[in-house]
C-alpha positions as CSV (number, residue, x, y, z in Angstrom):
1,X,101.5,124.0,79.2
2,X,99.0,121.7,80.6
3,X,98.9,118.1,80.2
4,X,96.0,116.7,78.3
5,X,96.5,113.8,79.9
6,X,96.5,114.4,83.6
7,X,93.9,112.7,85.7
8,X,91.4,114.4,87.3
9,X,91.8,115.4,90.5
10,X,89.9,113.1,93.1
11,X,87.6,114.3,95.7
12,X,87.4,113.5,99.2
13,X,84.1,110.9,98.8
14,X,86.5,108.8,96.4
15,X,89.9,109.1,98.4
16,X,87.8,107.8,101.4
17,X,85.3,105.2,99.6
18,X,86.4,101.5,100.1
19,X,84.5,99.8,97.6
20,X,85.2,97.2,95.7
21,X,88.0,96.6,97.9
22,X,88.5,93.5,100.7
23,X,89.2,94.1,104.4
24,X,90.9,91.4,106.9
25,X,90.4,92.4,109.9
26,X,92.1,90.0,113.2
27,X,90.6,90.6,116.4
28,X,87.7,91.7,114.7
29,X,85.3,91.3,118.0
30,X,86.9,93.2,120.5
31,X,86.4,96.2,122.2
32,X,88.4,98.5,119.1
33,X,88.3,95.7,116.6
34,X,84.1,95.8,116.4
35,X,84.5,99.7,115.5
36,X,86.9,99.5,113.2
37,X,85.1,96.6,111.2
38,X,82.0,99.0,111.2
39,X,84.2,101.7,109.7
40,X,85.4,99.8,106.8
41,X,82.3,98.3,105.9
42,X,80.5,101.7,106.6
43,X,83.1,103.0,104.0
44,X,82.3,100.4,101.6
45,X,84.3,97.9,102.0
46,X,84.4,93.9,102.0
47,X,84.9,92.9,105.4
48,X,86.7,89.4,106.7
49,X,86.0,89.5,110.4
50,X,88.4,86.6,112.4
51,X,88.4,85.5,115.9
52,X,89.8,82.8,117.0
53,X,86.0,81.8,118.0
54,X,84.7,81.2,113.9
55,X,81.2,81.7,115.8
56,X,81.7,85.3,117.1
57,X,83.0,86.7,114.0
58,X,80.3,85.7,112.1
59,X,77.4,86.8,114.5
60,X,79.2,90.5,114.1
61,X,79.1,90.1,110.6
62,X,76.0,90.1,110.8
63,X,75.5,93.1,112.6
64,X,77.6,95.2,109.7
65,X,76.2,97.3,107.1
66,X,77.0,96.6,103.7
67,X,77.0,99.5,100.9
68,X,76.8,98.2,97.1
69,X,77.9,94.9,96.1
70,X,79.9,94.0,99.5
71,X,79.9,91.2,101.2
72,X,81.1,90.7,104.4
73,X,82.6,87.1,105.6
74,X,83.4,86.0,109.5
75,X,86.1,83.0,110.0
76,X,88.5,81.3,112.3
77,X,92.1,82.8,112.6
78,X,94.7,82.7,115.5
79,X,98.0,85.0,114.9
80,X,99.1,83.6,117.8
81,X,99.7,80.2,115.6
82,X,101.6,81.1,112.9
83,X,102.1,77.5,110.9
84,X,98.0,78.1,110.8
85,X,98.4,81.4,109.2
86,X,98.9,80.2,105.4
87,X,95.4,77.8,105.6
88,X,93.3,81.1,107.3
89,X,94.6,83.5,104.9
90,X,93.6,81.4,102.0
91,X,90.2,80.6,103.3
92,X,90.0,84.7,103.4
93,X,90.8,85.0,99.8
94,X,88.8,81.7,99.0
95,X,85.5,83.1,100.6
96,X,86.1,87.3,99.2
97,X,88.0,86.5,95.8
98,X,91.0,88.5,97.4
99,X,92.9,91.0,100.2
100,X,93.4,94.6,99.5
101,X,93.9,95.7,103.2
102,X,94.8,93.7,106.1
103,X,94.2,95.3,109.9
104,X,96.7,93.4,112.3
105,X,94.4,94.3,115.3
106,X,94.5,91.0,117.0
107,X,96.2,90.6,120.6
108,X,97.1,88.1,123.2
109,X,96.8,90.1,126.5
110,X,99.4,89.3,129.4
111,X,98.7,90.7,133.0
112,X,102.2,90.5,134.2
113,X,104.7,93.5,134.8
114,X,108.4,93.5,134.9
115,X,108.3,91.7,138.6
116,X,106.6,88.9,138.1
117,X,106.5,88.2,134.3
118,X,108.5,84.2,133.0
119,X,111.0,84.3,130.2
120,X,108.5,82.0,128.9
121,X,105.0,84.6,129.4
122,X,107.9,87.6,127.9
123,X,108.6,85.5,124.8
124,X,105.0,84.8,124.1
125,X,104.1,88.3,124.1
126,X,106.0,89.2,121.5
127,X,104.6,86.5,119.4
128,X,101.8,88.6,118.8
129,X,104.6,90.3,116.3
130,X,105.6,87.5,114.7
131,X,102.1,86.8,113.9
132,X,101.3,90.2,112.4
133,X,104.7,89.8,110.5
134,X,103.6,86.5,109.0
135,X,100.1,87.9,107.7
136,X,101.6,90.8,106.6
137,X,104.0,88.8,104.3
138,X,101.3,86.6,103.0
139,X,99.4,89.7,101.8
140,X,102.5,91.5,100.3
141,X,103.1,88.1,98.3
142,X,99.0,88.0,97.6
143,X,99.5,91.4,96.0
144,X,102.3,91.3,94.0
145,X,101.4,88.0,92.2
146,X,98.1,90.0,91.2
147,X,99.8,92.8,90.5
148,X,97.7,95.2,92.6
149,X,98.4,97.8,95.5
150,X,98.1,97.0,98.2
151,X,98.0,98.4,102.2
152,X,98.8,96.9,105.8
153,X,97.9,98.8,108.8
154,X,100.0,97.2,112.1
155,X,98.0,98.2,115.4
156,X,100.9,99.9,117.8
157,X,100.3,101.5,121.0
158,X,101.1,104.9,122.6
159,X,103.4,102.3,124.8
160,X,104.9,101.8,121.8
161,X,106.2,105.1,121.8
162,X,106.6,106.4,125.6
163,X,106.9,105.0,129.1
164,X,104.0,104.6,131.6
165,X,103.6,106.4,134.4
166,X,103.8,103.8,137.3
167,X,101.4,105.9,139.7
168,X,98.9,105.9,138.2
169,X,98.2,101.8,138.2
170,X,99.6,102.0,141.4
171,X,97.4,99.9,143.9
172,X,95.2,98.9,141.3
173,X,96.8,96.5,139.3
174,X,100.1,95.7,137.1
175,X,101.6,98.4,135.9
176,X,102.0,98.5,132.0
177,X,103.4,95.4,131.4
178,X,107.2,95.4,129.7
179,X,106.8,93.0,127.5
180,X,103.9,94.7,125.6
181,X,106.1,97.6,125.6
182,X,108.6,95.3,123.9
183,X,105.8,94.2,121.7
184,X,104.1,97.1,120.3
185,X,107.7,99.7,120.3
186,X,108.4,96.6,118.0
187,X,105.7,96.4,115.9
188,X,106.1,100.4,115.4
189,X,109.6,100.0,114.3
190,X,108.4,96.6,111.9
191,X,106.3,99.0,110.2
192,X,109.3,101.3,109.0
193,X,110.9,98.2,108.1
194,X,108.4,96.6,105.8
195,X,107.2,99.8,104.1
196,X,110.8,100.5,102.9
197,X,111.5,97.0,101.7
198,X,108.0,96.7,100.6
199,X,107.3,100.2,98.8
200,X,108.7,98.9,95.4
201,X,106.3,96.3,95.2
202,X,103.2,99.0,95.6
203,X,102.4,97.9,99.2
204,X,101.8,100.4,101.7
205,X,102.6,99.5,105.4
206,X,101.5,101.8,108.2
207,X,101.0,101.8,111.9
208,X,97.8,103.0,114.2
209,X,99.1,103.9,117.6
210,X,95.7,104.3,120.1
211,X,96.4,106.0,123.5
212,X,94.0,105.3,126.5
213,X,91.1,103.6,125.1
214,X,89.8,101.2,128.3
215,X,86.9,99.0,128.3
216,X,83.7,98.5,130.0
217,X,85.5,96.3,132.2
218,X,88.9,98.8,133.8
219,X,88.8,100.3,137.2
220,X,87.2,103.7,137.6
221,X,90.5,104.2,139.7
222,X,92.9,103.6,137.1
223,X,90.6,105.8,134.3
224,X,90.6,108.9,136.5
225,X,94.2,108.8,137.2
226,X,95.0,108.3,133.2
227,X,92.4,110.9,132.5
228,X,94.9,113.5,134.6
229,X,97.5,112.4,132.3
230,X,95.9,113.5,129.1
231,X,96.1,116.7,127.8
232,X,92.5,116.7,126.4
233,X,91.7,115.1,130.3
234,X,89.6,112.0,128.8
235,X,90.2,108.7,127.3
236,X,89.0,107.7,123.8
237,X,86.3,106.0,122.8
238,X,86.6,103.5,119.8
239,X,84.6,105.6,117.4
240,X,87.3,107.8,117.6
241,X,89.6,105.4,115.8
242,X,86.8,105.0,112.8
243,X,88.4,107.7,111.0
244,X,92.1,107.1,111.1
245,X,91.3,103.6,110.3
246,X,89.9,104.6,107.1
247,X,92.4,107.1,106.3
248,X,95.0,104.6,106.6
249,X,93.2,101.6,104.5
250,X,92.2,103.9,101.7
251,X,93.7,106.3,99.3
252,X,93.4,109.0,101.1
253,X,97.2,108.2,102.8
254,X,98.5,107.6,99.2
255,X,101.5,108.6,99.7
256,X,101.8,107.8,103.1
257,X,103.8,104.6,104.4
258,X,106.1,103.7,107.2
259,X,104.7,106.2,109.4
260,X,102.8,105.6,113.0
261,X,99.5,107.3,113.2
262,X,99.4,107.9,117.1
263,X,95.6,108.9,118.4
264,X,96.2,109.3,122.4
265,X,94.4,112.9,123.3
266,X,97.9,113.9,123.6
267,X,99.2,111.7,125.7
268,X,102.6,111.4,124.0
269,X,102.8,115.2,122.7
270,X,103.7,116.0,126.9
């Protein structure tokens, strides 16, 4: 016997479709951050663009599209400061009305591997987590007081997951640094944490894992050596990421939480 009452069935355009929804965004500037802000707001989506520069988030701002009534906001935001956190996240929700979706993109590079890295550089590094724990919390409480779903999407790392290969930075620079592998295995095994504790109160939490994405900037050395170490023989580029982004931030992973979305060419399925 059917049920008269069922709801129908949704179709891809509205799993996918973002709008009416708000988008934080840290890091939004960088070399991945830039694409995956153009990916929300290209998906409809209300897009709150931080830097730690309040100036460079709002000049990309202005480069984003906006679809229907959207409106996209840049401001100043360090994760690395957590007693600041509280103050930036309500300017976010003072500025859009509210937070749906938070990206925890933002990261505080260190150069140093195992042999040379402080206690002091170590512990700092993984302060990038406790700042992507503290946002995370203050949207989980955000949500629940309005009663709404709501989804965080951690950013991990293939290093997260698997060792690096110390060859192949071998002579060019540091290897992999062990405290971002700290960090970012960390930050994959936060986001089981949080979605279990957190899936009562309707908030998703789910992690995005890129493999070899480098920038403009890395060694043609060090990309042809990783390149050998990828099953599909290339890195990434960041439009790449567009789509698991949106996946992840809309209702199209519905049922989806806890998990780490790993997009590395392969890298980790060796």
């Amino acid at each position: 016997m059917s049920d008269s009452h069922a709801q129908p069935e949704p179709t891809i355009k509205q799993l996918f479709d973002l709008s009416g929804r708000v988008v934080l965004v840290t890091g939004g500037c960088g070399h991945l951050g830039s694409a995956m802000c153009r990916a929300l707001a290209e998906a409809g989506a209300s897009v709150i663009v931080t830097s730690r520069d309040a100036s460079k988030a709002q000049s990309l701002v202005k480069t984003l599209p906006q679809t229907g009534a959207a409106r996209h906001f840049g401001i100043a935001l360090d994760h690395m400061n957590p007693d600041s956190l509280p103050t930036s996240f309500q300017e976010a929700v003072s500025l859009a009305g509210a937070v749906d979706v938070l990206v925890n993109n933002g990261h505080e590079a260190l150069g140093a591997d195992w042999s040379t890295v402080t206690a002091e550089e170590f512990s700092r590094q993984i302060g990038n987590a406790t700042g992507y724990f503290v946002l995370s919390k203050l949207l989980r409480d955000q949500a629940v007081e309005r009663h709404v779903p709501a989804s965080v999407i951690l950013l991990g790392s293939m290093y997260g997951v698997v060792g690096s290969y110390p060859d192949a930075y071998e002579g060019i620079c540091s290897a992999s640094p062990v405290a971002y592998h700290a960090l970012k295995g960390g930050i994959v095994h936060m986001t089981r944490h949080l979605a279990v504790y957190w899936a009562k109160d309707g908030v998703r939490v789910n992690c995005l894992s890129p493999g070899p994405f480098p920038g403009s900037q890395a060694s043609s050395v060090l990309v042809e050596r990783l390149s050998a170490k990828s099953p599909m023989g290339r890195m990434g580029a960041p439009s790449e990421l567009k789509g698991p982004l949106v996946f992840l931030a809309s209702d199209a992973s519905s049922y989806m939480t806890g998990q780490n979305l790993i997009v590395d060419g392969g890298w980790t399925a060796w």
